[in-house]
Backbone as CSV, one residue per row, in Angstrom:
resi,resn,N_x,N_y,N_z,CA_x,CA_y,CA_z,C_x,C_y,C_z
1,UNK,171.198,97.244,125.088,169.879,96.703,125.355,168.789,97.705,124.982
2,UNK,168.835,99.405,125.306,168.077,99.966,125.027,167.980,99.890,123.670
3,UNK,169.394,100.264,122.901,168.982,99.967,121.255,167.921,99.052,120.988
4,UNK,168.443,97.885,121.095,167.797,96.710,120.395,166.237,96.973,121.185
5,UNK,165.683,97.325,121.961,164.707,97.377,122.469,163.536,98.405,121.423
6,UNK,164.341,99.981,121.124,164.166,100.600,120.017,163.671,100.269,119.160
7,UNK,164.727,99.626,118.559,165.058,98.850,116.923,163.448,98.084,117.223
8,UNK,163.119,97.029,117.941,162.014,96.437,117.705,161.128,97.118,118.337
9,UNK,160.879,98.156,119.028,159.005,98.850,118.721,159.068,99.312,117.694
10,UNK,160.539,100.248,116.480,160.180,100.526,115.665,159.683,99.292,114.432
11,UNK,160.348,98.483,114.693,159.507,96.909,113.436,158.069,96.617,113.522
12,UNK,158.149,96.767,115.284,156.269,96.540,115.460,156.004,97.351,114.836
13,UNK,156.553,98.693,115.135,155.114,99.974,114.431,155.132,99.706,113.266
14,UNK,155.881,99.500,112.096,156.318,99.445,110.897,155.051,98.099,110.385
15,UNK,155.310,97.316,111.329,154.458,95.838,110.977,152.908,96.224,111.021
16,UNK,152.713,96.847,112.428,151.497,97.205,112.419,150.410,98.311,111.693
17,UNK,151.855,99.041,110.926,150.966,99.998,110.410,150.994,99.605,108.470
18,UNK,151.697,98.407,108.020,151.489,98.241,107.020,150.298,96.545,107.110
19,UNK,149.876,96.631,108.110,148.801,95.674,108.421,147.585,95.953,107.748
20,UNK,147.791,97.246,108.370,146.163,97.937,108.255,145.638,97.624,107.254
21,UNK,144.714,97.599,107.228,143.968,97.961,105.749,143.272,99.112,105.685
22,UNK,143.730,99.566,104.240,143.490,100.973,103.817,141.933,101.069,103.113
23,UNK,140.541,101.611,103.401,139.588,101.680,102.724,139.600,102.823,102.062
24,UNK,139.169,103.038,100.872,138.742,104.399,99.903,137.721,105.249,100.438
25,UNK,136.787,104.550,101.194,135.826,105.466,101.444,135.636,105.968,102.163
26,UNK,136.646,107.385,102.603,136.662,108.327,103.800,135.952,109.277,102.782
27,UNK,135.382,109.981,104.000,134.185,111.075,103.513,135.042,112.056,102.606
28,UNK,136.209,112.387,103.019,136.869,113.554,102.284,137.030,113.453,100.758
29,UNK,137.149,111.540,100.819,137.639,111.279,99.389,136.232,111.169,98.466
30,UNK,134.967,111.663,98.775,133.947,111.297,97.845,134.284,112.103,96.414
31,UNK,133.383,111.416,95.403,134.000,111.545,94.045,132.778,112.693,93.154
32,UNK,132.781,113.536,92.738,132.051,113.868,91.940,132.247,114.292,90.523
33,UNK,131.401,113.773,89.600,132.251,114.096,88.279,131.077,114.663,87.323
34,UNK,131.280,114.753,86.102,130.430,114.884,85.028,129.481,113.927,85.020
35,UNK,129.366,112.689,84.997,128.842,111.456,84.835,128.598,110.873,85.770
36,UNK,128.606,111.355,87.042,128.714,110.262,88.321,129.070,110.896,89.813
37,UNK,128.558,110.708,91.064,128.473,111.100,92.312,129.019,110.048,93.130
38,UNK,129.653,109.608,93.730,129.923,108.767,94.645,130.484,109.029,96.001
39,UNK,129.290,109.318,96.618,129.720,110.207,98.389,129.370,108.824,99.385
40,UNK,131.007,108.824,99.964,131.169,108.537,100.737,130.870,109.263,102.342
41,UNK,129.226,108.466,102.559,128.864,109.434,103.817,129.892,108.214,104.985
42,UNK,129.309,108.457,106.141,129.354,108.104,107.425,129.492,106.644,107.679
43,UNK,128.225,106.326,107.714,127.619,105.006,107.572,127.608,104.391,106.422
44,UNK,127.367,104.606,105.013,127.168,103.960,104.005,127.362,105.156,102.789
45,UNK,127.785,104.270,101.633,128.057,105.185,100.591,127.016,105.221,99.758
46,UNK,127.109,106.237,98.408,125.940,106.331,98.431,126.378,106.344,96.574
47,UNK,125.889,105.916,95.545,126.630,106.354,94.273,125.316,106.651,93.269
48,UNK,125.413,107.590,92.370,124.537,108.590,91.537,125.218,108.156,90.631
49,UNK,124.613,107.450,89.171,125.316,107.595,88.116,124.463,108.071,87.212
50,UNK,124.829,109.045,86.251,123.793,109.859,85.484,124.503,109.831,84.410
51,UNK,125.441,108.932,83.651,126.301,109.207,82.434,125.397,109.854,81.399
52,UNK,125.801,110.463,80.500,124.942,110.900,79.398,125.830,110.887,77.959
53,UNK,126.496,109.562,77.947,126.807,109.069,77.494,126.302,107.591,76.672
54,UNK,125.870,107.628,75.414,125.039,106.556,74.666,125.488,105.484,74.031
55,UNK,124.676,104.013,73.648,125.867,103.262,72.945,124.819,103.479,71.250
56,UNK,126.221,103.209,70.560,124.792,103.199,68.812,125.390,102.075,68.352
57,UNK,124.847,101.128,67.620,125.555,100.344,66.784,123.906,100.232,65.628
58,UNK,124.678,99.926,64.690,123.678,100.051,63.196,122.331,100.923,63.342
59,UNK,123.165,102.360,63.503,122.464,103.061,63.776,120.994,103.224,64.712
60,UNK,121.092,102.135,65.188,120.062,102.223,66.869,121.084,102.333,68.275
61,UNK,120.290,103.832,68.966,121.151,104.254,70.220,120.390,103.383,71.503
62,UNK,121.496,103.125,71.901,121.410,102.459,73.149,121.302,103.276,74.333
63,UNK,120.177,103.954,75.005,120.590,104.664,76.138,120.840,104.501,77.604
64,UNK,121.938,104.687,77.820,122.736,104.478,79.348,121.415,104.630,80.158
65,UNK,121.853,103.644,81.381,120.946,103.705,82.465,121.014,104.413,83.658
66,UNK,120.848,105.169,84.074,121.023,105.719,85.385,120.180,105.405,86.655
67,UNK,120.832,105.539,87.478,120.840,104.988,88.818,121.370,105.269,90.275
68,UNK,120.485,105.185,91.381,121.517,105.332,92.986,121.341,104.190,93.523
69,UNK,122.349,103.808,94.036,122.372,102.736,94.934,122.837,102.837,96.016
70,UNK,122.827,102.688,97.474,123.643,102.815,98.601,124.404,101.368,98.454
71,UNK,125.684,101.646,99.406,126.452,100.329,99.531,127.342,100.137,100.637
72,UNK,127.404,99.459,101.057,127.792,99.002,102.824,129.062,99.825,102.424
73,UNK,129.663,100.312,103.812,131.182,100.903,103.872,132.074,100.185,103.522
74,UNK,133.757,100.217,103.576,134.938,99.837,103.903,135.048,99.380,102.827
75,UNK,134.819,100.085,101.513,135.024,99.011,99.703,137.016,99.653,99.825
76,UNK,137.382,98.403,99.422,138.999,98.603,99.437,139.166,98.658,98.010
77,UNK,138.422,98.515,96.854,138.753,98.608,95.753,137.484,98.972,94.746
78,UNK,137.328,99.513,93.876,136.015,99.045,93.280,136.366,100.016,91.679
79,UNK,135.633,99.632,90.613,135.782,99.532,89.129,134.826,99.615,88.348
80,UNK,134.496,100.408,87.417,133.384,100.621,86.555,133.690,99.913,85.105
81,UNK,133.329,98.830,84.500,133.807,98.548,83.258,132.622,98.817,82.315
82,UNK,132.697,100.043,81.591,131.334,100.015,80.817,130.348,100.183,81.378
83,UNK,128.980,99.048,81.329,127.709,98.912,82.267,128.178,98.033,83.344
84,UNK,129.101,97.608,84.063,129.427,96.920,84.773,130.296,97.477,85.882
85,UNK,129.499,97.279,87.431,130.299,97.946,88.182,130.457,96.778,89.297
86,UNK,131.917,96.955,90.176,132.685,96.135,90.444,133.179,96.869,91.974
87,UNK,132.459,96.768,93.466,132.766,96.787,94.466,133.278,95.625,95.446
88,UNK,134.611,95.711,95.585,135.169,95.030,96.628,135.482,95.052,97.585
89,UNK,135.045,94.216,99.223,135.587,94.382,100.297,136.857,93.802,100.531
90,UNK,136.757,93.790,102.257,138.105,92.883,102.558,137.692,91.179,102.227
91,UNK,138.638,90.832,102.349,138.450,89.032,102.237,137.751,89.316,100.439
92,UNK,138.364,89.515,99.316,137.602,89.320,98.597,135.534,89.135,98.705
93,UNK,135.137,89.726,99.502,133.631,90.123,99.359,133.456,91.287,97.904
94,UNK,132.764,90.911,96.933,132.305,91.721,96.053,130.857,92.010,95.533
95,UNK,129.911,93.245,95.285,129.075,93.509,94.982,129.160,93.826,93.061
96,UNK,128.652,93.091,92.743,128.896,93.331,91.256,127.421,93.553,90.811
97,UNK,127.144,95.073,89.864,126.102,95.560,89.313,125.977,95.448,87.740
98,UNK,125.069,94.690,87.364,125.123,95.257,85.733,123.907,95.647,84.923
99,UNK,123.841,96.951,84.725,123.015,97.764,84.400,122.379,97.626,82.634
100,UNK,121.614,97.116,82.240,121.715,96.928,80.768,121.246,98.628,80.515
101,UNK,121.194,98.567,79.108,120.684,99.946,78.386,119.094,99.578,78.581
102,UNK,118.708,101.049,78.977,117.488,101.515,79.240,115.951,100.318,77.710
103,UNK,116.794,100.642,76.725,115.786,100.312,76.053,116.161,98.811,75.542
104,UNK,117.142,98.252,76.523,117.407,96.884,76.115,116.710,96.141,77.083
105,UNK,115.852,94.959,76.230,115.157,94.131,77.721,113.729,94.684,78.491
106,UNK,113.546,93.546,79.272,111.737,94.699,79.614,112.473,94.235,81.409
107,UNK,111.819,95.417,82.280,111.859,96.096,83.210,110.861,95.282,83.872
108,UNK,111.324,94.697,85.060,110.105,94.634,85.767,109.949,95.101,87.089
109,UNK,109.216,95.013,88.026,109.071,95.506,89.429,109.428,94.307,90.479
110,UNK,109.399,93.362,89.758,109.470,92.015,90.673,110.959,92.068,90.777
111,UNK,111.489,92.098,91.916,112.827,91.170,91.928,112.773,90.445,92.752
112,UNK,114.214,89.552,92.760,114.333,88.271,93.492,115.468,88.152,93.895
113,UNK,115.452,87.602,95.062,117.436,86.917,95.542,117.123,85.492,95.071
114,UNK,118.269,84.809,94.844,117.880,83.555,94.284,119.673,82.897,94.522
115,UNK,119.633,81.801,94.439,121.092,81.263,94.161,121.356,81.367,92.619
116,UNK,123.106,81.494,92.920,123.810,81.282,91.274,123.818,79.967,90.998
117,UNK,124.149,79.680,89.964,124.174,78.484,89.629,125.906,78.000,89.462
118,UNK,126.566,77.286,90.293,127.704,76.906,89.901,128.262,76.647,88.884
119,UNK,129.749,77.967,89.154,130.535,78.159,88.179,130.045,79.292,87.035
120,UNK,128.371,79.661,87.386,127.819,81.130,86.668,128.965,82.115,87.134
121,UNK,129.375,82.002,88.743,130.664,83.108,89.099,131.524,83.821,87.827
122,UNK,131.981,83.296,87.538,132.759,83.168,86.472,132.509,84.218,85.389
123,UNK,131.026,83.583,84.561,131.140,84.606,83.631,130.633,85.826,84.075
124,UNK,130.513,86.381,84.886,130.148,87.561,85.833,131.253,88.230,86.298
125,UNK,132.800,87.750,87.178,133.243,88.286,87.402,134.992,88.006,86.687
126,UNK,134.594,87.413,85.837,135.951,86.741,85.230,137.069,88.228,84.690
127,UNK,136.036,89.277,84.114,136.737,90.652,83.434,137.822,91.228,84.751
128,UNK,136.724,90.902,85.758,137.590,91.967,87.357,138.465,91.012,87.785
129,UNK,137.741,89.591,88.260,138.415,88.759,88.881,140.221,88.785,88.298
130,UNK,140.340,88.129,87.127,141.371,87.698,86.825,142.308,88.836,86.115
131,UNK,142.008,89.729,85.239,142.538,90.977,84.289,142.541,92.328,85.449
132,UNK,141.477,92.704,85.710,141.915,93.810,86.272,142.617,93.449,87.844
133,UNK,142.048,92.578,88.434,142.872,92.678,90.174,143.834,90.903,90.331
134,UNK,143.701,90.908,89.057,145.043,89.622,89.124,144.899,89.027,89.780
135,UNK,143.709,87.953,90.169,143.100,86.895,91.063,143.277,85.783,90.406
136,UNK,143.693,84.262,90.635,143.709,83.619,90.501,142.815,82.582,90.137
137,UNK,142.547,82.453,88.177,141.063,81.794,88.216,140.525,80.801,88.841
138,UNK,141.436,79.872,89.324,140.696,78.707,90.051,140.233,78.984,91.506
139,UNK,140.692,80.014,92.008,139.721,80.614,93.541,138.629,81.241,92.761
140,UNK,138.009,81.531,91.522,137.029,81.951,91.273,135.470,80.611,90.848
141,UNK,136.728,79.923,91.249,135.617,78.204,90.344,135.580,77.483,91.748
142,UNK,135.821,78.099,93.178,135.980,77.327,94.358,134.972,77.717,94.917
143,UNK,133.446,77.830,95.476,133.252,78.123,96.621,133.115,77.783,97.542
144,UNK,133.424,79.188,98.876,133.881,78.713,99.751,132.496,78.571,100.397
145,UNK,132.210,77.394,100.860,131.230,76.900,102.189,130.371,77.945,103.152
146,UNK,131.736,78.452,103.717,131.023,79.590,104.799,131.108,81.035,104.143
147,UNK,130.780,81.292,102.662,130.503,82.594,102.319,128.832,81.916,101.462
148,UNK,128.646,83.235,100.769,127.025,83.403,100.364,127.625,84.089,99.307
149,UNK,127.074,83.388,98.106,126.476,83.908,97.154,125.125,84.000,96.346
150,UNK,125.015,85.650,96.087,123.050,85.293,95.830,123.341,86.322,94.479
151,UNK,122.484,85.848,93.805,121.954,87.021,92.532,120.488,87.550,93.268
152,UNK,120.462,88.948,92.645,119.706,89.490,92.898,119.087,90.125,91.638
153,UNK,117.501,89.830,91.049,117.605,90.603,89.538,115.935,90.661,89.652
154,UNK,115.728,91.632,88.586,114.291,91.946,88.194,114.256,91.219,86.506
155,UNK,115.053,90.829,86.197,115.106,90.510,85.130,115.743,90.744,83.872
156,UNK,116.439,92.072,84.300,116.647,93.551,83.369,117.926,93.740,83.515
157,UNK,117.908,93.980,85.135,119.656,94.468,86.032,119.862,93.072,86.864
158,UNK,120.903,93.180,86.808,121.503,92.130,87.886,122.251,92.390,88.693
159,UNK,121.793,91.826,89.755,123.464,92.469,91.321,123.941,90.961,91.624
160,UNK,125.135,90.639,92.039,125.633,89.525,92.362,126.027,90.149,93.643
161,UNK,125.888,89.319,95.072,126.734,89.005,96.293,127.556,88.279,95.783
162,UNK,128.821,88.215,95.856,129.837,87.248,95.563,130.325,87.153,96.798
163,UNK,130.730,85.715,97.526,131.722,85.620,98.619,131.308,86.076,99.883
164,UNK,130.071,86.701,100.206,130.189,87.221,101.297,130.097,86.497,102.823
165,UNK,130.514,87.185,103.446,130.862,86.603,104.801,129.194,86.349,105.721
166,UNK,128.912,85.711,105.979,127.389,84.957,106.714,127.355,86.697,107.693
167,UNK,128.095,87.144,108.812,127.410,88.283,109.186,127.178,89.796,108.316
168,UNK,127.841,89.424,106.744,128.308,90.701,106.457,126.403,90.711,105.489
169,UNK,126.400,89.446,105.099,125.058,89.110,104.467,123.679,89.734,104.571
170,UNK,123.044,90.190,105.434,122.066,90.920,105.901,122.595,92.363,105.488
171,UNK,123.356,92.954,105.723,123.453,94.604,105.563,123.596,94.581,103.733
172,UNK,124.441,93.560,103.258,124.675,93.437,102.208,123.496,93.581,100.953
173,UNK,122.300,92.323,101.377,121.409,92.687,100.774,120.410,93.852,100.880
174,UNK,120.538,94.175,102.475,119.649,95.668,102.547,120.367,96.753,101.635
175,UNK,121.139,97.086,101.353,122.119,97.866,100.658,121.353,97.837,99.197
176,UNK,122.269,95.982,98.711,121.315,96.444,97.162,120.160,96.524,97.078
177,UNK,119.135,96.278,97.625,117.903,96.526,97.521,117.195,98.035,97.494
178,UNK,118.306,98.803,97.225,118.111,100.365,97.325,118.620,100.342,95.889
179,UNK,118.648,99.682,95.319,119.198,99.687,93.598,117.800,100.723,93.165
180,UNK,117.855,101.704,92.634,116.833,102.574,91.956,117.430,102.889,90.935
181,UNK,116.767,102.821,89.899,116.479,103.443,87.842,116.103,104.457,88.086
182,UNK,116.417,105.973,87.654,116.206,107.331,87.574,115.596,107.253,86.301
């Protein structure tokens, strides 16, 4: 009896500790590189991107944009593709940024939250969604009721809320709204 009693707190612990969910952003693990800062403080993270890295095609240079943004805690995954950056929470919640080149497009001061337009999801997060984190395209063509999705843009950059959860919504947009051009 004692065995078997054993045997199952060790399954609970085993169960309970591959439950968890694991977040990236403990303070120890903040990132600093040549091209990029990403400190994971306390409360909220915080990311510096300064690439100095250019695009050229027919001989006109495209110059990278730089930028800080803060961003709510607990990202369990997140991805830089190019000008395109790709933060994910739990429950599939994602913050998606896309930064054009500095001298592409005109800049304005105005931004806006606004709704997407159904099924816009898609061509926004189709690169992460389906290729890099192996999501299933038709949960990307579903939305769900009790999440929020908003674009957020000046015209220039764009941030997408994708999915988010109705209480997670408020911190969410205070977050991107700290989107700053260096």
């Amino acid at each position: 009896m004692r065995l078997i009693f054993k045997i199952l707190l060790a399954v609970l612990c085993l169960i309970n500790i591959s439950s968890c969910r694991t977040y990236l952003d403990i303070e120890r693990n903040s990132i600093a590189s040549d091209y990029m800062t990403f400190r994971y403080n306390k409360d909220y993270n915080e990311l510096d991107y300064f690439n100095k890295v250019n695009g050229v095609a027919d001989k006109e240079v495209f110059y990278t944009t730089h930028f800080t943004i803060r961003l709510p805690k607990n990202i369990v995954y997140w991805k830089q593709l190019g000008n395109k950056f790709y933060f994910e929470y739990a429950s599939k919640q994602i913050i998606y940024i896309y930064t054009s080149y500095k001298n592409e497009g005109k800049e304005s001061d105005n931004w806006e939250v606004r709704d997407l337009e159904e099924g816009k999801d898609f061509s926004y997060l189709d690169e992460y969604w389906t290729n890099e984190r192996g999501y299933n395209e038709d949960d990307l063509y579903k939305r769900n009721k009790e999440r929020i999705t908003k674009f957020y843009t000046n015209g220039k950059y764009a941030i997408l809320l994708y999915n988010i959860k109705e209480k997670n919504y408020p911190p969410f947009l205070e977050s991107i709204k700290t989107f700053r051009v260096k």
